[in-house]
ZABAGU-547535 format. One record per residue: residue in one letter; x, y, z of N, C-alpha, C in turn. Coordinates in pm, whole numbers, plus 32768, in hexadecimal, padded with zeros to 4 digits. Layout:
N
AXYZXYZXYZ;...
end
This chain:
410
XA1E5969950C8A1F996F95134A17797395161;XA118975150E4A097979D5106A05B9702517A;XA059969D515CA025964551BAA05D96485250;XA0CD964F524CA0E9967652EDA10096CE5321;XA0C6976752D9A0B197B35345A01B979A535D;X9FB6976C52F89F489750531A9F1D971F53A5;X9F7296B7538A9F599672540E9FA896A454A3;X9FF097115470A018975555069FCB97B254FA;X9FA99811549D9F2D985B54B39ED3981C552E;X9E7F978754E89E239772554F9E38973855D9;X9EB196DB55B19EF996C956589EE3974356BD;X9F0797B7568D9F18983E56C49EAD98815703;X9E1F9860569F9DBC987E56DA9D8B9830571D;X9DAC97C9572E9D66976557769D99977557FE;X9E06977D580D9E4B978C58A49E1C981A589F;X9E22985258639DD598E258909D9298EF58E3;X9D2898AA58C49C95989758CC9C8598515980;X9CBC983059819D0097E659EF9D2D98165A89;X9D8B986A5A369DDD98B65A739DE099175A7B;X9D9199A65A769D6B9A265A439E019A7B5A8B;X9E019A945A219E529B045A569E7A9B7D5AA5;XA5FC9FAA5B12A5EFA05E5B31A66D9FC05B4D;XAB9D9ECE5BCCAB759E215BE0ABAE9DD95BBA;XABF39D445C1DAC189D1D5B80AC459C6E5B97;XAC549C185B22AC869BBD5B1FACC69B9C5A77;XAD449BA15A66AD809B7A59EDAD959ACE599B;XAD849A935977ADA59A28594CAE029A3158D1;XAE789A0D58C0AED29A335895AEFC99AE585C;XAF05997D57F3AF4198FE57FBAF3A98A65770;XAF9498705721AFBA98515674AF3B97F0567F;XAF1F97E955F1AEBB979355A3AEE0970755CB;XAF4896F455BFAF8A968A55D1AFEC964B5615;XAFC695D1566EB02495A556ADB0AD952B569A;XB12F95AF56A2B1D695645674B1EA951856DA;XB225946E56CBB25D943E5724B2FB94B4573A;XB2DE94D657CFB35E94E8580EB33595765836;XB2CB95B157F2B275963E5835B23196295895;XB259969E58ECB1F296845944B16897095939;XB0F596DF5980B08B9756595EB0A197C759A2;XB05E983E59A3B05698AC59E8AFE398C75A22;XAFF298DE5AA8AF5299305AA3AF7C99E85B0B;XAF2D9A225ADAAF219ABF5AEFAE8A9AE65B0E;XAEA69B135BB1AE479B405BE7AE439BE65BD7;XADC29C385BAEADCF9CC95BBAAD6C9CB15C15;XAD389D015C77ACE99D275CAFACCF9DB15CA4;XAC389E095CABAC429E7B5CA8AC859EFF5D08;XAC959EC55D75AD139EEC5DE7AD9C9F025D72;XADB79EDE5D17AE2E9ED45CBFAE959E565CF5;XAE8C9E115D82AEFB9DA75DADAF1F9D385D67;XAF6D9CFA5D53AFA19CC35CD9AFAA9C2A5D0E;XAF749B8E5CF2AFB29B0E5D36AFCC9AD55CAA;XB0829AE05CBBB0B99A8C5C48B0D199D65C5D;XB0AA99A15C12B0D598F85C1BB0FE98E35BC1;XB19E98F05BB7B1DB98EE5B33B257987B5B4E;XB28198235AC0B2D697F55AEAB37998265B15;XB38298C95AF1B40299015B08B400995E5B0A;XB44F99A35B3BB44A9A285B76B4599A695AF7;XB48B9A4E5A99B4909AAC59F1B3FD9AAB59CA;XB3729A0659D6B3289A2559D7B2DC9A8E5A00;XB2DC9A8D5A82B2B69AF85AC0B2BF9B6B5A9E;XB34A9BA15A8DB3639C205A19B3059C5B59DC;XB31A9BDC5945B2AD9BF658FBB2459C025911;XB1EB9BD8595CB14D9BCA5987B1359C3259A8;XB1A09C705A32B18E9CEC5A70B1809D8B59EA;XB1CB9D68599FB1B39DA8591FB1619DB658D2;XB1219D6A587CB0CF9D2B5882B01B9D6F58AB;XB0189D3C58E6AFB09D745960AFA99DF25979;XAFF79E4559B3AFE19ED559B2AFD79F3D5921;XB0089EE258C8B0019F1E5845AF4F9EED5809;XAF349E91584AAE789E3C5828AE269E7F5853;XAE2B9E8058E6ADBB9EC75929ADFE9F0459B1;XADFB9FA059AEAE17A0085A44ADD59FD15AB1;XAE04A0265B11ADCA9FEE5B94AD88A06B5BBB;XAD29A05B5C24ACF3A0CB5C75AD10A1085CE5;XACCBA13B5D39AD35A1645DA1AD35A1195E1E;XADBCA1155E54ADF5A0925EB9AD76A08A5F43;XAD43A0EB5F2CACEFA0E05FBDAC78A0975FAA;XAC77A05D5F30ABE69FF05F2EABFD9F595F1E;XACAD9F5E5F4BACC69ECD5F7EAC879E885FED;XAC789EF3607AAC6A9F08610CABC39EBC60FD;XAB8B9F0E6096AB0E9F2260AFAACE9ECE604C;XAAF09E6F5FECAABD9E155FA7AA859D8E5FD0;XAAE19D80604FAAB99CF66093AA549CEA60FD;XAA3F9D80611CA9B99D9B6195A9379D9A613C;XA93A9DD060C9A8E99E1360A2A86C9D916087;XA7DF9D8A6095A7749D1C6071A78D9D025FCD;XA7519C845FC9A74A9C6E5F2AA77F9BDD5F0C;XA79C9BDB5EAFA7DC9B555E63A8779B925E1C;XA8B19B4E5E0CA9269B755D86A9459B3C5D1B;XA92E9B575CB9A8F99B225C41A9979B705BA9;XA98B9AE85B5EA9FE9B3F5AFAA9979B6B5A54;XA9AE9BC55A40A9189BF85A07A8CE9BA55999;XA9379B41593AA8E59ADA590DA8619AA1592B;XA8A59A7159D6A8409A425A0CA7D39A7F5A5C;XA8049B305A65A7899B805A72A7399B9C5A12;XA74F9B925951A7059B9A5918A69C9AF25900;XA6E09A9A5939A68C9A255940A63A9A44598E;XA6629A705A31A5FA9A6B5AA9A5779AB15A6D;XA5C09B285A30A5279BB259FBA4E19B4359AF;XA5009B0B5933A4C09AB658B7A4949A45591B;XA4CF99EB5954A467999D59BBA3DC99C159F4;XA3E49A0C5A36A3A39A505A84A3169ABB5A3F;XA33C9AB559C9A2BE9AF25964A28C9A8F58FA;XA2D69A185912A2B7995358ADA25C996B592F;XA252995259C4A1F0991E5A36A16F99955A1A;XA1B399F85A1EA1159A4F5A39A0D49A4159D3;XA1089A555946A0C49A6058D2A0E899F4587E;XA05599A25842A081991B57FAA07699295744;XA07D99B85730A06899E2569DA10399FB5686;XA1979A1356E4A1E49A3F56F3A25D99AF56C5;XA27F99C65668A2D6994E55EBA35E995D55BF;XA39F991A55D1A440996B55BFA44F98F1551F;XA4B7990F54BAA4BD98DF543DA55B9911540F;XA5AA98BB53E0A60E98DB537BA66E987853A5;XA6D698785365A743982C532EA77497E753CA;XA77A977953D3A7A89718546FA77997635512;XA709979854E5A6C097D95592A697974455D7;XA68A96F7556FA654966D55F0A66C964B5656;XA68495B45612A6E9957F567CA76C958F5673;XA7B495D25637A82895D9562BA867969F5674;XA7C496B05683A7B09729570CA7F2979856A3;XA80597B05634A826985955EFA8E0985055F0;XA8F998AB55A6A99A98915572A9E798CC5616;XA994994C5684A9BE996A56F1A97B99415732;XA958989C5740A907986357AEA88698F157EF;XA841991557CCA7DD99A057CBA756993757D9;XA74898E75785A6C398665787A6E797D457C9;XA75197FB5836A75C9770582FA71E97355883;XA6D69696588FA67A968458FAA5C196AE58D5;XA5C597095870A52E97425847A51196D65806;XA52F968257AFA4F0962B573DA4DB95A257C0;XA51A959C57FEA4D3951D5868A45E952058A3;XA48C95D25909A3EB95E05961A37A961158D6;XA3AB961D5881A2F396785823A2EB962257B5;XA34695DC5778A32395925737A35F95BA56A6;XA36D95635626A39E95915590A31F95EF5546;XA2BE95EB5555A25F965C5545A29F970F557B;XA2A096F955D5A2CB976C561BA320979D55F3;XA3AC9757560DA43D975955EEA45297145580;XA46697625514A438970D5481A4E397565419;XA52196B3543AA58C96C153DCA59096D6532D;XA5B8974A5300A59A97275266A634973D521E;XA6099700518CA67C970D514BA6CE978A5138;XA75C977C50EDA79497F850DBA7469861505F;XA6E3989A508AA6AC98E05024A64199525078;XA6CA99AC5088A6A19A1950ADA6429AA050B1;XA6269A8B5023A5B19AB34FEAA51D9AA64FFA;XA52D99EA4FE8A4E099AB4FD4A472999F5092;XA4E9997D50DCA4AF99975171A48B99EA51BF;XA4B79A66519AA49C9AFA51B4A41B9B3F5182;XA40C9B0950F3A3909B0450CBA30A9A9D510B;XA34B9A3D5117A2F799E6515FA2D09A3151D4;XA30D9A445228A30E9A9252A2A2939B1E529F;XA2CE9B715246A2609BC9521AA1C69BA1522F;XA1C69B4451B8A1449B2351B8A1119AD95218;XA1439AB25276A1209A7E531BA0CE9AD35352;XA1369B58534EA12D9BE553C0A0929C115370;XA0729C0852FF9FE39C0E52999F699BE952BA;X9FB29B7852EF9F2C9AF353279EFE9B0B539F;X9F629B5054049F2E9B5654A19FD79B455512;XA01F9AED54B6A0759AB75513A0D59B3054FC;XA1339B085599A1B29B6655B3A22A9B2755A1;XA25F9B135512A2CA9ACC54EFA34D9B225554;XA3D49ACF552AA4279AFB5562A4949AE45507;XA4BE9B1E54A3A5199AE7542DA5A19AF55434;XA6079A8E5457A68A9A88546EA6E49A89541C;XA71C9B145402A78E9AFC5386A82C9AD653B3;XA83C9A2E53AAA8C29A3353F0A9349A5653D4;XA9389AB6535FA9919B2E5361A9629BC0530D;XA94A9C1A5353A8FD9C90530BA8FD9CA8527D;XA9A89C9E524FA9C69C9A51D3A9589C405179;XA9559BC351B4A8D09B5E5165A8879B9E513D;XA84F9C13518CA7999C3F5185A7BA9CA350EF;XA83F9CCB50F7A82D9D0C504EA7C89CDE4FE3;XA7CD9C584FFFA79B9BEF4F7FA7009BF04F97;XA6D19C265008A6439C43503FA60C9CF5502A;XA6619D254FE0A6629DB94FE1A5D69DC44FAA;XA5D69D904F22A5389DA34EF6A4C09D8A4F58;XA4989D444FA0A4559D00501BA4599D6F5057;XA4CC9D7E50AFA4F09E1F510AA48F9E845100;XA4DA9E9D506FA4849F1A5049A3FF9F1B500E;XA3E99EF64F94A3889EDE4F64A3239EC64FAA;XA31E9E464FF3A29A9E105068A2899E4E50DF;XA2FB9E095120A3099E29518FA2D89EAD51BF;XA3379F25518EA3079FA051CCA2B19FEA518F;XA2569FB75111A2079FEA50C5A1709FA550D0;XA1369F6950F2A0FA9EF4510AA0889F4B513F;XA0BA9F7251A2A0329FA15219A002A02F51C7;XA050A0795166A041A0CB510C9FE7A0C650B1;XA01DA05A50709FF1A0344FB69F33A00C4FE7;X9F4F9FAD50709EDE9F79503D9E439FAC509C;X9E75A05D50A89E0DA0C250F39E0CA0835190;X9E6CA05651CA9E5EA062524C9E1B9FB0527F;X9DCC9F6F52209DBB9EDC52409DE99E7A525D;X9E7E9E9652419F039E4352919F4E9E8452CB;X9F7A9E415344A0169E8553B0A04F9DF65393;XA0D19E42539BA1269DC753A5A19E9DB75400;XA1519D765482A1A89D515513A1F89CFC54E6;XA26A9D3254B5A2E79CDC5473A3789D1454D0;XA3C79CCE5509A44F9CE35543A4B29C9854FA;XA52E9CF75489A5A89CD0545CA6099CCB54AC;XA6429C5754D2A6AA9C7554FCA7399C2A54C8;XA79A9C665533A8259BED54FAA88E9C655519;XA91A9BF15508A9939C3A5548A9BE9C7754BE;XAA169CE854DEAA6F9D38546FAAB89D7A54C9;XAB199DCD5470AB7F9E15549FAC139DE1549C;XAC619E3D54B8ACFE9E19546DAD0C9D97550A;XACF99D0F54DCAD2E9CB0552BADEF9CB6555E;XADF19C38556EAE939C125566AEE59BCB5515;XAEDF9C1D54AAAF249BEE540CAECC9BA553E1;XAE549BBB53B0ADC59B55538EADE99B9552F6;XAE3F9BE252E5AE389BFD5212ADDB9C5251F4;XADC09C9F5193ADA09CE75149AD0F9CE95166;XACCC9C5E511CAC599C54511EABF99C2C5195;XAC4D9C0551FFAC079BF05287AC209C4052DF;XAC659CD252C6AC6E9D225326AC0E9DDB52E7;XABAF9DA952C9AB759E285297AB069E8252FF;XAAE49EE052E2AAAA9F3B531BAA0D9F8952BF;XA9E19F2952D4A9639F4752BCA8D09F9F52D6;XA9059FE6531CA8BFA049537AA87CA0A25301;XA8D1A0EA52C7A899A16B5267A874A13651EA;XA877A0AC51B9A82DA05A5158A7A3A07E515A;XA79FA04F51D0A6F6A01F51F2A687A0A4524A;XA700A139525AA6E3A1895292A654A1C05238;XA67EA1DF51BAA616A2105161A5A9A1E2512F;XA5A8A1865189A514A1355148A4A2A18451B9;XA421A180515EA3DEA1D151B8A38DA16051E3;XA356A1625277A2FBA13352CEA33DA09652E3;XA3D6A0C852DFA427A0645366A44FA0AC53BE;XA454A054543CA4A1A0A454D7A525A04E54E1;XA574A066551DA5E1A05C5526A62AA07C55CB;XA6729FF6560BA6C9A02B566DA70C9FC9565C;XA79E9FE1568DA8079F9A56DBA82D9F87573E;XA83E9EFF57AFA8459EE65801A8DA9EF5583F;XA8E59F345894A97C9F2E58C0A9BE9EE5594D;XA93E9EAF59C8A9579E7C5A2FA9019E1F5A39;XA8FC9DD25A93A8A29D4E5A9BA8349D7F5AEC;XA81E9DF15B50A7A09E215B6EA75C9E645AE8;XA7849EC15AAFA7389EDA5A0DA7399E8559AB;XA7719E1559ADA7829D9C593FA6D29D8D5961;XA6E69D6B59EDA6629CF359F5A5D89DA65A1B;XA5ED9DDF5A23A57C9E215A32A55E9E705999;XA5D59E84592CA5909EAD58AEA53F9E2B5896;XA5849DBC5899A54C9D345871A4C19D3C58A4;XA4A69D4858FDA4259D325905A3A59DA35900;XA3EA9E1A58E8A3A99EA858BDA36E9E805814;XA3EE9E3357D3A3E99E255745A38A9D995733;XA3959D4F576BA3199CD4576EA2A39D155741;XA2619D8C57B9A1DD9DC757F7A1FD9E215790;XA22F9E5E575BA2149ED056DFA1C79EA85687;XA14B9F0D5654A1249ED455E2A1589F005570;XA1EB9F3E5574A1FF9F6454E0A2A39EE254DC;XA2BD9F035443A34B9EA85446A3899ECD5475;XA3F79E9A54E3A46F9ED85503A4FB9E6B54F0;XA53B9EBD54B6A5BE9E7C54C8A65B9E8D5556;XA6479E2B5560A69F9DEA55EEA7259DF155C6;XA7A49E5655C3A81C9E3355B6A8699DF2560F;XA8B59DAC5600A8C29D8C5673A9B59D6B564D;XA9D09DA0569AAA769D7F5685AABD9D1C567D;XAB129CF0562CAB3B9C555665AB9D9C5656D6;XABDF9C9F56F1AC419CD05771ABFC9CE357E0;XAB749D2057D1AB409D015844AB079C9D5887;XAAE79C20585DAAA79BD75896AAD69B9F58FD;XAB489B8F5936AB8A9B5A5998ABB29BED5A11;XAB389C4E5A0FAB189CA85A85AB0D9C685ACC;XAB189C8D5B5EAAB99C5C5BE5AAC29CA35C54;XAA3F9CB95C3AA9D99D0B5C9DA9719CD75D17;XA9699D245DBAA8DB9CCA5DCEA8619D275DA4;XA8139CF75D7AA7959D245D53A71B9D095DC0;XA6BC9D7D5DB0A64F9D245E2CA6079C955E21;XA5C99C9A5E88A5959C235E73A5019C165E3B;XA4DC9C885E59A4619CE45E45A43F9CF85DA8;XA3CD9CDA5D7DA3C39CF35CDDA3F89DA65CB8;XA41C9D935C56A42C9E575C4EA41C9E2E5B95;XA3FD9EC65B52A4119EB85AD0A47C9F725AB9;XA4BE9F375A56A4D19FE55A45A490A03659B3;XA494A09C59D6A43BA0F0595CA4A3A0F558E3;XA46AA0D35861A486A0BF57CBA4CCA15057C3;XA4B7A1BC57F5A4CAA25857CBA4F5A29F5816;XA541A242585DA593A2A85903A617A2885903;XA657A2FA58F8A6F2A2DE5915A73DA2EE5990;XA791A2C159C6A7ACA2875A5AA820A2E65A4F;XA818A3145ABBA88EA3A35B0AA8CDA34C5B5D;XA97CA3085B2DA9C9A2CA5B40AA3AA2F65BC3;XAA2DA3915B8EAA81A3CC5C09AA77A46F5BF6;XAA46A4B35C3AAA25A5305C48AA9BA5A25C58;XAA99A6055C1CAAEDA6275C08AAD1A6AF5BEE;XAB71A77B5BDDAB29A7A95BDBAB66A7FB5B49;XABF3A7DB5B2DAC49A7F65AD4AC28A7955A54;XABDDA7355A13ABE3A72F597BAB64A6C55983;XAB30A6A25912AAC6A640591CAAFDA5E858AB;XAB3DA56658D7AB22A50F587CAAD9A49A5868;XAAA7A4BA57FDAA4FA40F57D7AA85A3E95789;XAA69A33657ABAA7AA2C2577AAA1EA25F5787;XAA5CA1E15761A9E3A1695763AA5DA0F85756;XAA0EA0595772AA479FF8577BAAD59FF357A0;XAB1F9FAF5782ABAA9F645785ABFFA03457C6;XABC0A088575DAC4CA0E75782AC0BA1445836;XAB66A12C5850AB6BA16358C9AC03A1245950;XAC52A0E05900AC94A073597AAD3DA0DE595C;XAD66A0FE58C5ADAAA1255892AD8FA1CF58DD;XAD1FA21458D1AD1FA28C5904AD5BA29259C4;XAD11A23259D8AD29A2185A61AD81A21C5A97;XADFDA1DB5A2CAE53A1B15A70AEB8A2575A3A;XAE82A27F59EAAEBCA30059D9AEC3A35B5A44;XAE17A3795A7FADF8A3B15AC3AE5EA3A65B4F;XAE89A32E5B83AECEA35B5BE7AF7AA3A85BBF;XAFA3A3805B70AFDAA3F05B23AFF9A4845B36;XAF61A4895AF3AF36A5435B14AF21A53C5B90;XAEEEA5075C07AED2A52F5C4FAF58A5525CD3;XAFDBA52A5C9DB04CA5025CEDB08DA5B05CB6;XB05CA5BC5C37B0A7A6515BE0B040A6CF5C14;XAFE4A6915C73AF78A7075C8FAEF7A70C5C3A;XAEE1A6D15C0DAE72A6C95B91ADE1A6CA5BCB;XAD68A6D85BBAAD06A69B5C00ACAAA65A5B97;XACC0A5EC5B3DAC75A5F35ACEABE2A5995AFC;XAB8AA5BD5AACAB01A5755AD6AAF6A4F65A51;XAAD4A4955A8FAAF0A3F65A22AA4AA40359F4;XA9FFA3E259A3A981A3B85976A9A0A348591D;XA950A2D4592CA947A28558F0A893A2855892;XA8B4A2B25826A848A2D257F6A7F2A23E57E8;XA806A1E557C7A7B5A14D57D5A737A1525766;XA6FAA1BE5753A69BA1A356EFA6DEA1FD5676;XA6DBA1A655EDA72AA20D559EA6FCA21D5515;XA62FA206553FA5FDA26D5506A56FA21F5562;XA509A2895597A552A322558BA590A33455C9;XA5C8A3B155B4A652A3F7562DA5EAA42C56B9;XA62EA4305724A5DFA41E57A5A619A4E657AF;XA610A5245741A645A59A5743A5EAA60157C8;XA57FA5B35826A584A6195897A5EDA61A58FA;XA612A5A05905A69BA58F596BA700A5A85937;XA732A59C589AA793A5E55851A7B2A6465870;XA71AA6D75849A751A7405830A74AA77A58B0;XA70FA74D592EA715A77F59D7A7A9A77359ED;XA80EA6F559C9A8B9A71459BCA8E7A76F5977;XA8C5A77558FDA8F6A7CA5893A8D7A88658D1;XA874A8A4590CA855A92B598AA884A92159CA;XA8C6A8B65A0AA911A8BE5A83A9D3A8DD5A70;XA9EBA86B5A1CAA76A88659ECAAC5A8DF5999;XAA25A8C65917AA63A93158C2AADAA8FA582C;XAAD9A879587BAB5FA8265823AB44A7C257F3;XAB20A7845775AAEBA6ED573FAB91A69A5715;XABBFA63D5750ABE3A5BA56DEAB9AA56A56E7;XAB94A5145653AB57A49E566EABB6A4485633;XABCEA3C25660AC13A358566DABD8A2BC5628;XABE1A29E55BFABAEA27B5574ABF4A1EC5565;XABC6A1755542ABF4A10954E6ABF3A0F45477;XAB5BA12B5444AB49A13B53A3AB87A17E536C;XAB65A16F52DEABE1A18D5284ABD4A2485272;XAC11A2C9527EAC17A323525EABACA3595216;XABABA3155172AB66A3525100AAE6A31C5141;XAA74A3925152A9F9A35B5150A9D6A30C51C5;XAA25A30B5234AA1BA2AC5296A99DA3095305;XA9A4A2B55384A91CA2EF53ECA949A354540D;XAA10A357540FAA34A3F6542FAA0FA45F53DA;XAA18A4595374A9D5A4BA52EEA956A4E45329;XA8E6A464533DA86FA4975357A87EA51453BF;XA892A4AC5435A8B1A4ED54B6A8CEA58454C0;XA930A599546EA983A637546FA920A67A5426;XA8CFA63B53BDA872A698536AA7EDA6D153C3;XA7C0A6665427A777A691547FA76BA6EC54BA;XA7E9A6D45513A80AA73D557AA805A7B75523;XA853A7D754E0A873A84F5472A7F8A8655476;XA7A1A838544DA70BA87D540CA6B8A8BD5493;XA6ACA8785529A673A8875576A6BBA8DB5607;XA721A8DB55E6A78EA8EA5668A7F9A954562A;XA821A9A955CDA88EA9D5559DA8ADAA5F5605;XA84EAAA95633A84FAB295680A87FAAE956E5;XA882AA60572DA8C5AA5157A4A970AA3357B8;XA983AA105703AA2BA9DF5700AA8AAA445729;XAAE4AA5C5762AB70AAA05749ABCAAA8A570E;XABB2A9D156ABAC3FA9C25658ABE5A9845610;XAC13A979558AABE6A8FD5538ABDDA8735568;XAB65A81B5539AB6CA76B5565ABDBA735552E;XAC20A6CC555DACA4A6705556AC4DA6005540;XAC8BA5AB54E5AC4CA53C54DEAC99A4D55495;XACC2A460550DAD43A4065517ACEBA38E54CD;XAD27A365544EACCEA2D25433AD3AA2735410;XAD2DA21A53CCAD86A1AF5364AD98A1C85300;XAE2EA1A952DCAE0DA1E1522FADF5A1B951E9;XADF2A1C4517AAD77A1C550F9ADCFA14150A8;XAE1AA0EA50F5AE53A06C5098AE079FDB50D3;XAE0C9F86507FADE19F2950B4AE529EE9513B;XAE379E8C517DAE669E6751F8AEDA9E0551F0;XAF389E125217AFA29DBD520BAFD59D505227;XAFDD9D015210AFEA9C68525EB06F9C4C52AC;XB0ED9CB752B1B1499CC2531AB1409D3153A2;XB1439CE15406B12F9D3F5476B14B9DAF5474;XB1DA9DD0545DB2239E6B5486B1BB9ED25420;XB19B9E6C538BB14A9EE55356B0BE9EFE5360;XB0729E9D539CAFEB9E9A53BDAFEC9F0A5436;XB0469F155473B0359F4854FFB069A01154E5;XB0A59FF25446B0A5A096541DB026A0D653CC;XAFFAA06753B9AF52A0815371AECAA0E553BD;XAF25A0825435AE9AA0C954B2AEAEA11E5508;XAE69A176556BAE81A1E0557DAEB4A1AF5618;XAF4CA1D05669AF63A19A56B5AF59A2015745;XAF83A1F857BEAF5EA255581EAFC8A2CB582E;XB039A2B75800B09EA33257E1B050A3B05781;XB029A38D5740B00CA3C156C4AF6FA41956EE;XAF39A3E75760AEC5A412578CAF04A49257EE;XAF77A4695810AF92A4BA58A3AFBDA5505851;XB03CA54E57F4B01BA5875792AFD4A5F05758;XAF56A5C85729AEDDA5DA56F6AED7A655577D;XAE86A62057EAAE65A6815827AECCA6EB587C;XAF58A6EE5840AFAEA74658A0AF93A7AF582E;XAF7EA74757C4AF8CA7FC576AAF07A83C574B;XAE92A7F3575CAE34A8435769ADF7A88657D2;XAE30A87A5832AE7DA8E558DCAEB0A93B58D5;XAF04A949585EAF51A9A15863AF06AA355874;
end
């Protein structure tokens, strides 16, 4: 392995040398295909409009179910205005490819690595197509040894290069914890400042669709406490592909969450390069009665709450916090002065989760502005269930949000 990064090392400089140098679509559909089934497909768009192709109207049913229980919709008036608007439309997979493309061309130190990114394009097609145009150097398939490649990876980011390390399921990277911590975010520390390490983790997690116990975890507040990692989660295919390429250009590690429910977003995005900032959290919907934050998969779940409250009179303000450490607590606590009212809306698990952090924050920096105590909606503290009806009591749903803020109105 030390031999071929060698030689992409100097590939790298050599073209160098050369070359000087800030929605929706669902796919819905069984592992496997029964003679006498027919497939499904389920369109979301971020307008919320629904195109069922089902073989029966009971299908349909279900899907329609389904779906609004996966991912909320936004509000109806950006149906009108989605199809005028400039750009491309992209489903965010393939906006986190476009970002990772697009920083393989500018920058040739920039290397993606882990378990089937080749040719076989990553477990959410995310690499697919990279191992043709850049080559098996570049796009460098390795065995199941999670540890072992993560570390590899490390010591890339050591040498000069900007690895890109793919965990094709977050849960995996447990087995990389030592790496994580130990190197990774200690590195530029231990060894007085003579190494950075331009390293990007990424990979899908989060409570899938009956993926079991061990493939539906939440890894967020694992990896929160390690010192001198950054951290965001992507929740739309315009921030998919602009953390993506914020986190390329970082020189510290950052880890890329990324949802498995979300990947089948779709958004148009510009056409125009953009990056978004590692430490800025995005004001989702403005508001003057409560401030809630969230992140990933449940900003869609608040949303869809939000029209809700807003039908009961409510005016709640949505933040999607996106970086979740650090906390982007100037735009936090400018809501938190304004409303006066915190929930936060959480996927991770309760004990110890980003909501814990989160609420401890605010508390420490913001408490003279509260009028009620912070609420803070997460998952509970069991592992994940492999039958629907109970996976779907695990997580925090949009009733339960609406809820939440009638009584901290009160």
């Amino acid at each position: 392995m030390a031999t071929v990064f060698q030689g992409l090392g100097a590939t790298a400089a050599i073209t160098a040398a050369a070359n000087p140098l800030d929605s929706n679509k669902l796919l819905l559909s069984s592992r496997r295909s029964f003679p006498g089934k027919k497939t499904s497909l389920v369109v979301v768009r971020c307008d919320g409009s629904l195109n069922l192709n089902t073989g029966s109207s009971a299908g349909a049913r279900r899907l329609d179910q389904l779906v609004t229980n996966a991912v909320a919709t936004k509000a109806d008036a950006a149906a009108a205005s989605s199809a005028s608007k400039p750009g491309h439309e992209l489903l965010l997979f393939e906006a986190l490819r476009e970002g990772l493309e697009e920083e393989m061309d500018r920058d040739n130190r920039v290397c993606v690595m882990g378990e089937d990114v080749g040719h076989y394009g990553g477990s959410y097609k995310v690499t697919r197509g990279l191992a043709d145009k850049f080559g098996d150097l570049r796009v460098l398939d390795t065995p199941i040894a999670e540890n072992a490649f993560t570390g590899m990876g490390i010591g890339a980011a050591m040498t000069g290069l900007r690895p890109i390390v793919e965990g094709m399921n977050m849960g995996f990277l447990l087995l990389a914890f030592n790496q994580i911590s130990n190197n990774c975010g200690m590195l530029h520390y231990t060894s007085g400042g003579q190494f950075t390490i331009p390293i990007v983790i990424r990979g899908p997690g989060g409570v899938g669709r009956q993926l079991g116990a061990e493939h539906s975890q939440r890894l967020e507040s694992y990896f929160q406490s390690i010192p001198g990692i950054q951290m965001v989660a992507c929740s739309t295919p315009y921030n998919a592909k602009g953390l993506m390429k914020a986190a390329i250009r970082s020189e510290n590690p950052v880890i890329l969450f990324e949802h498995v429910l979300l990947y089948n977003l779709k958004e148009r995005i510009p056409d125009e390069e953009y990056i978004c900032n590692l430490e800025e959290a995005e004001m989702v919907r403005p508001g003057e009665h409560i401030t809630i934050l969230t992140y990933s998969r449940m900003r869609y779940h608040v949303m869809q709450a939000a029209k809700t409250l807003v039908n009961k009179g409510y005016d709640p303000e949505v933040i999607d916090i996106r970086s979740l450490k650090p906390f982007d607590l100037h735009t936090i606590g400018n809501s938190v002065k304004k409303t006066h009212r915190v929930l936060i809306v959480e996927e991770c698990m309760r004990t110890g989760g980003i909501g814990a952090s989160l609420t401890a924050a605010i508390n420490e920096n913001f408490i003279d502005y509260l009028d009620a105590p912070i609420m803070c909606l997460s998952s509970q503290d069991v592992p994940t269930p492999y039958a629907g009806t109970l996976e779907e009591f695990t997580i925090v749903q949009p009733a339960q949000i609406v809820t939440a803020v009638e009584q901290l109105c009160q």
